[in-house]
C-alpha positions, 0 to 999 in steps of 0.5 A: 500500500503507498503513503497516500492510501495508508493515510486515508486508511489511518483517518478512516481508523481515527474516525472510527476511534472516535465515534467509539467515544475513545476519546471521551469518559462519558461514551460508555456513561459510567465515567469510566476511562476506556482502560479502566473500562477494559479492566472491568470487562478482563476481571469478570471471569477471573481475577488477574495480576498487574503484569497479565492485565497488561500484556493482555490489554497492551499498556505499559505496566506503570500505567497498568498499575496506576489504574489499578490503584485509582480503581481500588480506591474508588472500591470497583476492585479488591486487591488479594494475594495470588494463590499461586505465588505468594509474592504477588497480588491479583485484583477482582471486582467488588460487589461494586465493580460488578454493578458499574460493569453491568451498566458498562456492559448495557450501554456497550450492547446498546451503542453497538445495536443501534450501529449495527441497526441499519445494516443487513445480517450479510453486511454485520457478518462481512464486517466482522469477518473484516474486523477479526480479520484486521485485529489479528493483523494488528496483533501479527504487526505487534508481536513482530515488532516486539521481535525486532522482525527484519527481511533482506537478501540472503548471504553466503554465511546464512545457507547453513541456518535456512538449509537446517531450517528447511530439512527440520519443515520436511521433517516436522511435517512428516514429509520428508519421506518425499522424492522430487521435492525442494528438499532434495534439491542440489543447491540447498546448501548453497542458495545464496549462489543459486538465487544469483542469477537475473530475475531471482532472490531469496531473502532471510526473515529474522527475530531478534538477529536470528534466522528463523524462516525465508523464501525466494522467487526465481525465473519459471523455465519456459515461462516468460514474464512468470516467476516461481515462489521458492522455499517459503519455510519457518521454524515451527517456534515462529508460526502464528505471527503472520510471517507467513503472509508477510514474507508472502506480500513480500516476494510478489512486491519484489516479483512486480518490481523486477518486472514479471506479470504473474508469480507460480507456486508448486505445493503438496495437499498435506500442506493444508495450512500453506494452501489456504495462505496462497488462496488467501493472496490470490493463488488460483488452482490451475491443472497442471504444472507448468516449466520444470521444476524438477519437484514431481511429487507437487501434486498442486500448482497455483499461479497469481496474476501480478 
């Protein structure tokens, strides 16, 4: 997305805060600050400790606490030691913090019907779909930049850590027993010379200054204008951050930038998981493969127009 659409979709974000009443005390009609709002809704089940309400509610725990306190005085919370460690304390709602939470909890659902009240029961899915959709974005986004999550070209000090980090997907994925797969090809310990040639790359993703995944394109034999997507694997300790779809936005940016008008992919049924991902991008089903490959055992072949 470029700088002018990124802006319009942030003050299409601000307008939504807004008319949530964000910015004002009075939208909910308790009074309350939208953390502590929050703070009530997160201990209606169980109670919790400082440091979990705030990696849960994404606030820094110095504020965390201010608020706990604030809410403690004002008797909405009760402050009790933690059963499981006696060093730490854990908050709960008090009788009081009950009833403010039911009036909270009334007027939320009646400022979301009335927005939802004029739309149809197709419309309310869509948006939902649409709003699980981007608060898991939002959270992948979080949780990458929490580890310093970093793309560039693969160097020739990096082929052993990706070579390893392949081997170990086939064999996690108990699909290593395969022939005619990326992971008995010639060049896997040597990629970044194989990725040399005109019109092709492969890049490494870190976490923290560790190599924990990657993927390259390369020029589809016989196929003018069409590039291969190649060797997008990761370690299983990285899976659920969105690397995947990330890595993937990546290589057809750098694939529509070097000039090419549709990006294939060869993959296997068992990869259930990666074929929803590809889908997810565009990848349409086609019937047979196309160039050589090489990879035989590939029983599904994808192709997206750039």
């Amino acid at each position: 997305m470029v700088q002018p659409d990124i802006r319009s979709f942030r003050a299409t974000l601000r307008e939504m805060v807004r008319e949530l009443g964000m910015l004002s005390r009075k939208a909910s009609g308790t009074e309350l600050s939208p953390l502590q709002s929050h703070i009530l809704i997160e201990l209606s089940n169980h109670p919790e400790g400082c440091t979990e309400l705030a990696s849960k509610l994404c606030v820094e725990k110095a504020s965390m606490s201010r608020t706990l306190k604030n809410l403690s005085d004002e008797g909405y919370l009760l402050k009790e030691n933690d059963a499981r460690d006696g060093r730490a304390s854990q908050y709960r709602l008090s009788d009081a913090g009950r009833q403010l939470l039911s009036k909270l909890e009334e007027n939320a659902d009646r400022f979301a019907m009335d927005a939802l009240a004029s739309s149809s029961e197709e419309e309310i899915q869509i948006l939902r779909q649409s709003l699980l959709h981007f608060t898991g974005s939002l959270r992948n986004a979080r949780r990458q930049r929490e580890s310093n999550i970093n793309i560039r070209r693969l160097q020739s000090e990096d082929n052993a850590a990706i070579a390893e980090i392949i081997r170990n997907s086939f064999r996690e994925n108990k699909i290593d027993h395969l022939e005619g797969v990326s992971l008995h090809d010639p060049e896997l310990d040597s990629l970044s010379e194989a990725y040399k040639q005109s019109g092709a790359g492969y890049w490494v993703v870190e976490a923290n200054g560790m190599i924990v995944g990657g993927a390259g394109l390369a020029p589809l034999g016989g196929e003018a204008g069409i590039c291969e997507m190649q060797k997008l694997f990761f370690k299983n300790e990285v899976q659920g951050m969105g690397l995947g779809r990330r890595t993937i936005a990546f290589i057809l940016s750098q694939a529509s930038e070097m000039g090419y008008h549709a990006c294939y992919l060869e993959t296997l049924t068992a990869l259930k998981h990666a074929v929803r991902l590809y889908e997810a991008f565009g990848f349409k089903h086609i019937p047979a493969r196309l160039g050589n490959t090489g990879h035989g055992s590939c029983d599904i072949y994808m192709l997206k127009k750039l």
